[in-house]
VOMARDO-816522 format. One line per 3 residues: their letters; for each residue x, y, z of N, C-alpha, C. Coordinates in steps of 0.05 Angstrom, whole numbers, plus 5000, padded with zeros to 4 digits. Each point is the difference from the previous one (the first is absolute). Layout:
# VOMARDO-816522
A = X,Y,Z,X,Y,Z,X,Y,Z | ...
END
This chain:
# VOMARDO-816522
XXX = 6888,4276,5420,4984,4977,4990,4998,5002,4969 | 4988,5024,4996,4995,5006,4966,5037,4987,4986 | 5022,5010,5014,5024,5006,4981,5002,4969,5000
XXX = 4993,4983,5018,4997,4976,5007,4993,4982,4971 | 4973,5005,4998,4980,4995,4978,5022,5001,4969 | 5013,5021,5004,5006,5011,4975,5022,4984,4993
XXX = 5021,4991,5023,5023,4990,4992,4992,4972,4996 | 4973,4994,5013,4994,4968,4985,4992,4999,4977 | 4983,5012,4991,4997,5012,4973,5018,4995,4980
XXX = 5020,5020,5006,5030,4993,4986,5012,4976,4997 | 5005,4989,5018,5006,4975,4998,4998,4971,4991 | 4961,5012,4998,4983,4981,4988,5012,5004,4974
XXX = 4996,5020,4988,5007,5017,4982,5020,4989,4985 | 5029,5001,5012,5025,4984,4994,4996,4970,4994 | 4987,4989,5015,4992,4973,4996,4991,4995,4972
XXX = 4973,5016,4998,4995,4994,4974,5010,5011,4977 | 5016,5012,5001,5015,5009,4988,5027,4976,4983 | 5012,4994,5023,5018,4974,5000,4986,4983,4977
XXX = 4974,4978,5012,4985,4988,4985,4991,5003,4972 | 5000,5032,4994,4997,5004,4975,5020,4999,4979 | 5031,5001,5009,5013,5002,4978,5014,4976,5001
XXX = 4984,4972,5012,5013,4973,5003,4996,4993,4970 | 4975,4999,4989,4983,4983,4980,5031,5013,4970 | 5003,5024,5003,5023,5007,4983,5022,4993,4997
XXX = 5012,4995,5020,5023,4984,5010,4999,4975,4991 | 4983,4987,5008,4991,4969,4986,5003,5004,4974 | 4984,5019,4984,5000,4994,4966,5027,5007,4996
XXX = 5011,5013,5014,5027,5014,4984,5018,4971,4999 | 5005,4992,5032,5017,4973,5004,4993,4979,4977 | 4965,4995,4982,4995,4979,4986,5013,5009,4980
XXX = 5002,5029,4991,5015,5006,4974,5023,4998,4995 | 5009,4998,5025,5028,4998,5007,5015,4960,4994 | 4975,4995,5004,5014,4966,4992,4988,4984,5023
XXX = 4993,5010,5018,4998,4978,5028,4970,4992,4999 | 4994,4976,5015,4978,4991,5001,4988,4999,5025 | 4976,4994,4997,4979,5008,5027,5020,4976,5026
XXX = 5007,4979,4994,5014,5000,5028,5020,5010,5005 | 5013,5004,4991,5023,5022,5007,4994,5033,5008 | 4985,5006,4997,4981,5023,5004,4989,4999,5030
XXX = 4987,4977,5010,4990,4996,5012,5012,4989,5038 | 5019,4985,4977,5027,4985,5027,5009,5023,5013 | 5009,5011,4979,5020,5034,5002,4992,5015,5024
XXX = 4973,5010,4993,4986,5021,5022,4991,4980,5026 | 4986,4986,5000,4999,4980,5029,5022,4987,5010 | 5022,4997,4991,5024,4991,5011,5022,5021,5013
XXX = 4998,5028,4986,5010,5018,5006,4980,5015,5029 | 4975,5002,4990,4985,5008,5024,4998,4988,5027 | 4996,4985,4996,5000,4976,5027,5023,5004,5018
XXX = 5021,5005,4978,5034,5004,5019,4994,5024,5011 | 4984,5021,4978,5013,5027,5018,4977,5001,5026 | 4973,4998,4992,4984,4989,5029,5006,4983,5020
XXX = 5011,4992,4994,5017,4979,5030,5021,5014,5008 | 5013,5011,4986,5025,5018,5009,4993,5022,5024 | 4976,5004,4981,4982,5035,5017,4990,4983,5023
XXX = 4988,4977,5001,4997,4993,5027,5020,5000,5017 | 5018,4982,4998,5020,4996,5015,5010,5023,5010 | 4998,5018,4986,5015,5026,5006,4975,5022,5029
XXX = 4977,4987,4993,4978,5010,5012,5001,4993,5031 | 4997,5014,5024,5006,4995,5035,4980,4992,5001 | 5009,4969,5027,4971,4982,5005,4986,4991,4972
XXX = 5014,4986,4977,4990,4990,4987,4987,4971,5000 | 5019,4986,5019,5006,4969,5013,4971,4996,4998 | 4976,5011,5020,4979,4996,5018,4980,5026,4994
XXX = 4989,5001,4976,4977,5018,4996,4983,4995,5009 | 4980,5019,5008,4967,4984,5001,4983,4996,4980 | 4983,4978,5012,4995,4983,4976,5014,4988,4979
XXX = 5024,4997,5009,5024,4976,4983,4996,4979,5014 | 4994,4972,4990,4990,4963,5007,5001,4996,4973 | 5008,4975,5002,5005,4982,4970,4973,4996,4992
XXX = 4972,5006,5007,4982,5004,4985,4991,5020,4983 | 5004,5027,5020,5001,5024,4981,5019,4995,4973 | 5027,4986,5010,5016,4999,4968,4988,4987,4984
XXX = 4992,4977,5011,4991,4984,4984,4977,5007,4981 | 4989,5019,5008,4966,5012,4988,5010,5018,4983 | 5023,5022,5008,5007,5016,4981,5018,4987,4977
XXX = 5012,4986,5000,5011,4989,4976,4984,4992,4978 | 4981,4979,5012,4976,4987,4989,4983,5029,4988 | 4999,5021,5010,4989,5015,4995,5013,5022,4970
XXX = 5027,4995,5006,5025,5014,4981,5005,4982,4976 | 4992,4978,4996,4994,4984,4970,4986,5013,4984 | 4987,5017,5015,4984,5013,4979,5005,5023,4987
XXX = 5025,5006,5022,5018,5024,4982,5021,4997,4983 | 5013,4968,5006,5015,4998,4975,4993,4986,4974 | 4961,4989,5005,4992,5001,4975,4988,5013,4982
XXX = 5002,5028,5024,4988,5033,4981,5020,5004,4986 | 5025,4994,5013,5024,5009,4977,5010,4990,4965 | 4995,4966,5013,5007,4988,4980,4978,5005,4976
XXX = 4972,5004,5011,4979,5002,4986,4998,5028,4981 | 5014,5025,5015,4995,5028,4992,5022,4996,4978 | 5016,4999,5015,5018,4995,4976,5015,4991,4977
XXX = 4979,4970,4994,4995,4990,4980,4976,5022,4970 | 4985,5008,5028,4980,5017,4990,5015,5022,4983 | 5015,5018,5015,5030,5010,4980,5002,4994,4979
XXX = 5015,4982,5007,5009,4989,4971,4992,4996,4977 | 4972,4993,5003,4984,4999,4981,4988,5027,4992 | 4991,5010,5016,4983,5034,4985,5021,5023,5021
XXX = 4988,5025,4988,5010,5024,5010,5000,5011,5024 | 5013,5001,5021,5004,5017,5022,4971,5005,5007 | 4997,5029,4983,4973,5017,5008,4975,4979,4994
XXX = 5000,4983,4995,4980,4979,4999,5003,4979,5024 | 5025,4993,5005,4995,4980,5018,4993,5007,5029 | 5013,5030,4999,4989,5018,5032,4967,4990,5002
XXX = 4994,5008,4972,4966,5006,5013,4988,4967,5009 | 5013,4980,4985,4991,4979,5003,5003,4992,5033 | 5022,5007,5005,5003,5001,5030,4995,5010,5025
XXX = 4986,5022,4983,4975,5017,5016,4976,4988,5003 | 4988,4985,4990,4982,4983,5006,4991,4988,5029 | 5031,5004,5014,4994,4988,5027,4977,5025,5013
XXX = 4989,5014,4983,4991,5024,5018,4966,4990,5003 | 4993,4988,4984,4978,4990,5003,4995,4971,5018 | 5022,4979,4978,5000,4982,5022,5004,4996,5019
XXX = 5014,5012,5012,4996,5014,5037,4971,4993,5010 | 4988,5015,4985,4971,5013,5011,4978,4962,5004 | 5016,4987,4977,4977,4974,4993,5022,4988,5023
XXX = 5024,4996,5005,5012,4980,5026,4985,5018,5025 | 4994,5021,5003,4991,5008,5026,4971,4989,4997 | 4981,5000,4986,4985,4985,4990,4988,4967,5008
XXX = 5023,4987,4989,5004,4977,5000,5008,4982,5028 | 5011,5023,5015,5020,4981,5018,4993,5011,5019 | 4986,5032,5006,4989,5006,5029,4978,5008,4997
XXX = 4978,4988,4978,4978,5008,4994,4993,5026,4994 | 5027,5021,4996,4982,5025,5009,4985,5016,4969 | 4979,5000,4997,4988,5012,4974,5011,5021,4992
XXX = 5003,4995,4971,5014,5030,4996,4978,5022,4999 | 5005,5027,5006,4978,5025,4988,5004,5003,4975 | 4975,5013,4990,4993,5012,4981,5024,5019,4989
XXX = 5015,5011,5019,5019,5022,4995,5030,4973,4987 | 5000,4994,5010,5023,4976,4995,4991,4980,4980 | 4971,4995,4986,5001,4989,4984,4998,5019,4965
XXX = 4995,5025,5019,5008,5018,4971,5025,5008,4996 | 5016,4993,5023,5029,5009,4992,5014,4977,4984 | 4988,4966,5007,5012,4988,4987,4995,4995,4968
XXX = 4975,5013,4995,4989,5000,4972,5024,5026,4985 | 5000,5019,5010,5023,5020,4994,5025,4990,4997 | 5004,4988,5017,5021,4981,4995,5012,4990,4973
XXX = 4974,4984,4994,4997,4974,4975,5000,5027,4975 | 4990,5014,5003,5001,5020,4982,5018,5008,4995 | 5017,5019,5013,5028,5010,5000,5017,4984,4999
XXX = 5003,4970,4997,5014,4978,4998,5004,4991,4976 | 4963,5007,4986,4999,4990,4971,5013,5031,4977 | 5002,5005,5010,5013,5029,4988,5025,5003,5000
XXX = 5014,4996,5028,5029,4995,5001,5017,4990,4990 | 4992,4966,4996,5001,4978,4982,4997,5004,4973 | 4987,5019,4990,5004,5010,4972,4980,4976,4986
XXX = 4978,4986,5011,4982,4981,4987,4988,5014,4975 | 4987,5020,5012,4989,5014,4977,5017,5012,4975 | 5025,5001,5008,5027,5014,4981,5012,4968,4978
XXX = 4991,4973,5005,5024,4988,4992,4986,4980,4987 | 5002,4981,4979,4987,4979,4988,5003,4982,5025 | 4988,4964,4993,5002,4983,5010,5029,4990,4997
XXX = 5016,5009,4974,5017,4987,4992,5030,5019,5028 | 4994,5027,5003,5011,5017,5020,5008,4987,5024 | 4970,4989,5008,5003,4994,5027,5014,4980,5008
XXX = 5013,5003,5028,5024,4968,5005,4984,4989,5015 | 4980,4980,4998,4986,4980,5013,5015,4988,5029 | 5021,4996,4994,5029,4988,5028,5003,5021,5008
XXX = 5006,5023,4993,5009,5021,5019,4974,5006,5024 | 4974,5006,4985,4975,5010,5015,5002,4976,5018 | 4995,4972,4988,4996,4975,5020,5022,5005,5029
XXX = 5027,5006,4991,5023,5005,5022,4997,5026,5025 | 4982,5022,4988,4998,5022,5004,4975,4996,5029 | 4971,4994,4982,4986,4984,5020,4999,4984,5017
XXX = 5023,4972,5002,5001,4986,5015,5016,5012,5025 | 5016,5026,4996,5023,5012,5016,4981,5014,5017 | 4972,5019,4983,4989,5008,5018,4991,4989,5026
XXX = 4985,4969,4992,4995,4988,5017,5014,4993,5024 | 5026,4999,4997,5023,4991,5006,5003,5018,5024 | 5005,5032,4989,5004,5022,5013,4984,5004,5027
XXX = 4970,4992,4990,4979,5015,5009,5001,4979,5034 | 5005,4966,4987,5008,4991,5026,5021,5012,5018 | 5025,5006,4989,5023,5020,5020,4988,5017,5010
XXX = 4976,5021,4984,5000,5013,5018,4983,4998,5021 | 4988,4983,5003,4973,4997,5014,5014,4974,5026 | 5027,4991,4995,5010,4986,5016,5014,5012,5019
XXX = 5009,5023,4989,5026,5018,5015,4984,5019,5019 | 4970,4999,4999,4983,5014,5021,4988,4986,5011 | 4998,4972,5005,4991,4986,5011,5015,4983,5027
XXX = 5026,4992,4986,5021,4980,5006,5019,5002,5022 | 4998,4997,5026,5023,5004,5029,5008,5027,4995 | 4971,5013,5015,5001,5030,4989,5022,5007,5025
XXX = 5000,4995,5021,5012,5001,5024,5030,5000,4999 | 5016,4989,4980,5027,4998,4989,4995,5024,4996 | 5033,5015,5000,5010,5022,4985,5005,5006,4971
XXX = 4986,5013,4984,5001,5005,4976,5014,4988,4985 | 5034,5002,5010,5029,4995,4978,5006,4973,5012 | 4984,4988,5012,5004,4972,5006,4972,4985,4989
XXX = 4988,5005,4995,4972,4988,4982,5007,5007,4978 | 5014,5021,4991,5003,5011,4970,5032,4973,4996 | 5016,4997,5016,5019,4977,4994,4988,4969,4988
XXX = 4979,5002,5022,4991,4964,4999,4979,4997,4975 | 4985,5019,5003,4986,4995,4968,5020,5008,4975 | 5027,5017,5006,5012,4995,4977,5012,4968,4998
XXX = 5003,4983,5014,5016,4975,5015,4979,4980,4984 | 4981,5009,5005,4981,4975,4984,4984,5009,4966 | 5014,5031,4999,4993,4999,4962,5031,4984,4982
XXX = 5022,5006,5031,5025,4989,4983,4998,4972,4994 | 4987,4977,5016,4990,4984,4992,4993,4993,4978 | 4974,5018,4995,4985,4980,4967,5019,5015,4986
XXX = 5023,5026,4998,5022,5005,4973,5013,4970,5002 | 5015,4984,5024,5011,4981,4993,4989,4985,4986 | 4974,4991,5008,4976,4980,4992,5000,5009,4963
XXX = 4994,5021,4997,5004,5012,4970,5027,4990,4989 | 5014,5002,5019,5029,4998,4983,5003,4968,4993 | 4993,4982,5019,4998,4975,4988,4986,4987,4976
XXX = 4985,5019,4993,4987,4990,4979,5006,5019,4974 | 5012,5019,5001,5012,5018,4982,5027,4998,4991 | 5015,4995,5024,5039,4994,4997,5006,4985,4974
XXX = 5013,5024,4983,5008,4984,4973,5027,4992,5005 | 5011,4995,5026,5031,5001,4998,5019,5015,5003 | 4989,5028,4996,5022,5018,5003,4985,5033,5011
XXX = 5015,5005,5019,4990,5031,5010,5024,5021,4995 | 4991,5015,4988,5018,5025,4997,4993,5019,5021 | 5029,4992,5017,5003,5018,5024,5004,5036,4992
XXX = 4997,5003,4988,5016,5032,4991,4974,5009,5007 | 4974,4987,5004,4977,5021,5008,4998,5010,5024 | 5020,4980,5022,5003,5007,5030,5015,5034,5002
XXX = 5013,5010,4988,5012,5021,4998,4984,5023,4985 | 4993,4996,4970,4979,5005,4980,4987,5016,5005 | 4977,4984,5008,4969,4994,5006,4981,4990,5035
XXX = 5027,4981,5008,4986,4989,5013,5000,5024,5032 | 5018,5019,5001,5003,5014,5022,4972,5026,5001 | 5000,5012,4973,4976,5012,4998,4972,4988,5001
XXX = 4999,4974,4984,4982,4992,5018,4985,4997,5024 | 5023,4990,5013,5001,4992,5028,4987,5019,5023 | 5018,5040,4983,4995,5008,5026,4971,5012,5001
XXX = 4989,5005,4962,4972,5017,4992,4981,4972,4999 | 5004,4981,5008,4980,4972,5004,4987,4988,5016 | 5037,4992,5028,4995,4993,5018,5005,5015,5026
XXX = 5012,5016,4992,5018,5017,5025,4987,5020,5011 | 4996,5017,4980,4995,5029,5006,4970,5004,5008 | 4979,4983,4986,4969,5000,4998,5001,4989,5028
XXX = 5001,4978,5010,4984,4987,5024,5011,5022,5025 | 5028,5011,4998,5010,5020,5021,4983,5024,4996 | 4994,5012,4976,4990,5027,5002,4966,4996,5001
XXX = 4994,4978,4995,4975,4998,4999,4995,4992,5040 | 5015,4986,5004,5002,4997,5037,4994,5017,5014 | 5014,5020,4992,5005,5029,5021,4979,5025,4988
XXX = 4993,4993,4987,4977,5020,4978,4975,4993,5000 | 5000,4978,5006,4959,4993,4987,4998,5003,5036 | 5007,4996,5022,4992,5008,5027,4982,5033,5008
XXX = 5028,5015,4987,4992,5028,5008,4986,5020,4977 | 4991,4982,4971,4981,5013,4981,4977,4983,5003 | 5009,4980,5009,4960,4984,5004,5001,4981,4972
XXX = 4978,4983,5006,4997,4972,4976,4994,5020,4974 | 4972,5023,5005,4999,5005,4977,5005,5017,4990 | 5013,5019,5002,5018,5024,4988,5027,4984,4996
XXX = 5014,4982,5013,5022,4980,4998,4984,4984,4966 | 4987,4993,5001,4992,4980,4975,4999,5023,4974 | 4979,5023,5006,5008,5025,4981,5015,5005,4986
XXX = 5020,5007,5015,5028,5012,4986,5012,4979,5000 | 4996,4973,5002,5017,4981,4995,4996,4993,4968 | 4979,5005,4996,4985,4998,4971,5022,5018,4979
XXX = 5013,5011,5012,5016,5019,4982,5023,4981,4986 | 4998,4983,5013,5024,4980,4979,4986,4990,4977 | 4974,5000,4991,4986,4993,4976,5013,5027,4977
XXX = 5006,5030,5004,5010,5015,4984,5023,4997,4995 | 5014,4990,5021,5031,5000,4994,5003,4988,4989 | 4988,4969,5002,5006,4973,4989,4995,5016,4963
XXX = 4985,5015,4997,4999,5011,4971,5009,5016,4988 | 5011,5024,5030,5017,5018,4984,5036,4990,4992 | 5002,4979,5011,5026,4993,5002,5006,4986,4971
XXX = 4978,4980,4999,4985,4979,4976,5009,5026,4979 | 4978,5026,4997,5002,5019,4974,5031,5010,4991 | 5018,5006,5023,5033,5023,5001,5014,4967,4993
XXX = 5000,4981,5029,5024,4990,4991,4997,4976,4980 | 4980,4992,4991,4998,4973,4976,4976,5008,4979 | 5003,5020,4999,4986,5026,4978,4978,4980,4985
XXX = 4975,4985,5021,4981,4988,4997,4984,5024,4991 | 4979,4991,4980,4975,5024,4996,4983,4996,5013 | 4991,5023,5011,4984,5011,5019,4976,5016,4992
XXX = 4975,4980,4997,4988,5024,4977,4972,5016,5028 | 4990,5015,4989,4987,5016,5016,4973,4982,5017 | 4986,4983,4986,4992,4983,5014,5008,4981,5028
XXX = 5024,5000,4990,5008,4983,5023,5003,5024,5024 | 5002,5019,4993,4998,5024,5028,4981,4992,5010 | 4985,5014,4983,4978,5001,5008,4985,4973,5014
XXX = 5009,4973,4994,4997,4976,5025,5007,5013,5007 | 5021,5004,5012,5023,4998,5025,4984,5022,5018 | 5001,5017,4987,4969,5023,5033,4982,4991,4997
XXX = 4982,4976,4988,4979,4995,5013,5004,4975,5022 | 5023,4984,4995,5013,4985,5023,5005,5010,5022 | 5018,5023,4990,5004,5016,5036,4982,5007,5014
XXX = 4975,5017,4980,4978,5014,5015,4982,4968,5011 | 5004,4975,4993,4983,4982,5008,5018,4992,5032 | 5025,4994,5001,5009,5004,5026,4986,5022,5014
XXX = 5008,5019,4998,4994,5020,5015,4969,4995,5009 | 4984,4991,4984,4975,4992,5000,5000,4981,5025 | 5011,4979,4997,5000,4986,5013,5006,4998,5035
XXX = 5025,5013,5005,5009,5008,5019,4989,5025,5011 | 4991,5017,4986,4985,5017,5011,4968,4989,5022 | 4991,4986,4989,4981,4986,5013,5007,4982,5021
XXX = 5027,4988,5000,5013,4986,5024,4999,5025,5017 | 5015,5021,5000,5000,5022,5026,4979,5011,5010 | 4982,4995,4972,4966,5009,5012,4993,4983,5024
XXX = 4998,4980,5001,4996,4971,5004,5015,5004,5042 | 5023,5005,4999,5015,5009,5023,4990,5017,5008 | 4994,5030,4989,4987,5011,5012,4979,5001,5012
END
């Protein structure tokens, strides 16, 4: 049972892992010449294929339980909201630094707490409303507010950064809600099915005319597999046998990577403050989730 525990752990682990060295990949591809829809087509067009592939390839895929054209229909509707975390984060990119836009996107860790709030009444504790104040703290530190003039700050980037959180915080709060009864890599298909959507929807109103395919080879395969591929599979088979909140924990570990990758590979400055956010963010998860298992117990 324990070795059980451990290998979900890991897995979780890998997941967030994946997720953290996406936001890099993105800035590198913008430096590179390409623009947020091409960025964006790339990895959801490539993913979708290889998740449909893995289905098809999957025994008794025909007739899951809990597969009805309503469950799809809810999870798609539900997966807009993941391809307007993308378009959203990654405008956020573009505009400010890696190790800044992570934290902005961390944000979903509180608003969680106000949709559980909001939508199943449930009051937050005392313990959870001091983690989200920790939060705001280690956020305003991260962000380098206190480090940068008014003239520093990218007003569009934070605006892109925040609206993604929001964005996020719906995915995630959909993807635990939504035809829980479907099999993981077939709910993880159909909400990718309906974020590919609003990229088209984006693309209509962005299409200058011309797409440079060279990102499908590039860019768009690494995307695909640390975006769409790899996270919803390892997070499937992993958040079961480590549990919601030791799974959410170490899932938190993609907030470092997303920075250590930011500091080695696009030699962003990283000044001691912003550490220092960054563990009072984690210790506010941990805060957080810790009181969820209390709660079970």
């Amino acid at each position: 049972m324990r070795k059980s525990i451990y290998w979900g752990v890991f897995l979780v682990f890998l997941g967030a892992c994946s997720y953290g060295v996406l936001a890099t990949i993105v800035k590198v591809a913008y430096n590179n010449g390409f623009n947020t829809l091409e960025i964006t087509f790339s990895q959801f067009a490539i993913g979708w294929i290889a998740l449909l592939v893995i289905l098809l390839m999957t025994k008794n895929n025909s007739s899951p339980v809990g597969s009805n054209l309503q469950s799809k229909r809810k999870l798609m509707i539900a997966g807009t909201s993941m391809g307007l975390t993308s378009v959203l984060y990654y405008l956020c990119v573009k505009n400010i630094d890696v190790s800044i836009a992570i934290v902005l996107l961390m944000q979903s860790t509180w608003m969680g707490v106000i949709v559980e709030w909001l939508i199943e009444r449930k009051t937050p504790s005392r313990q959870k409303i001091i983690a989200a104040i920790v939060v705001l703290i280690g956020t305003a530190l991260s962000a380098k507010i206190f480090n940068s003039t008014y003239e520093e700050l990218n007003g569009l980037g934070f605006l892109f950064g925040f609206l993604a959180s929001i964005s996020y915080t719906i995915t995630v709060y959909a993807s635990g809600k939504v035809a829980l009864k479907m099999p993981a890599l077939h709910r993880s298909f159909w909400m990718l099915s309906g974020g590919f959507v609003i990229i088209f929807i984006y693309g209509l109103f962005t299409f200058s005319g011309t797409f440079n395919t060279d990102i499908l080879v590039s860019y768009g395969i690494p995307l695909a597999l640390f975006g769409t591929v790899l996270p919803p599979i390892l997070f499937a088979y992993g958040m079961p046998s480590a549990g919601t909140a030791a799974g959410t924990i170490v899932g938190a570990v993609e907030l470092p990577i997303s920075v250590i990758m930011a500091y080695f590979i696009l030699n962003e400055n990283v000044i001691p403050t912003q550490w220092i956010g960054i563990l009072l963010i984690l210790l506010a998860v941990v805060l957080m989730n810790y009181q969820k298992k209390s709660s079970i117990n």
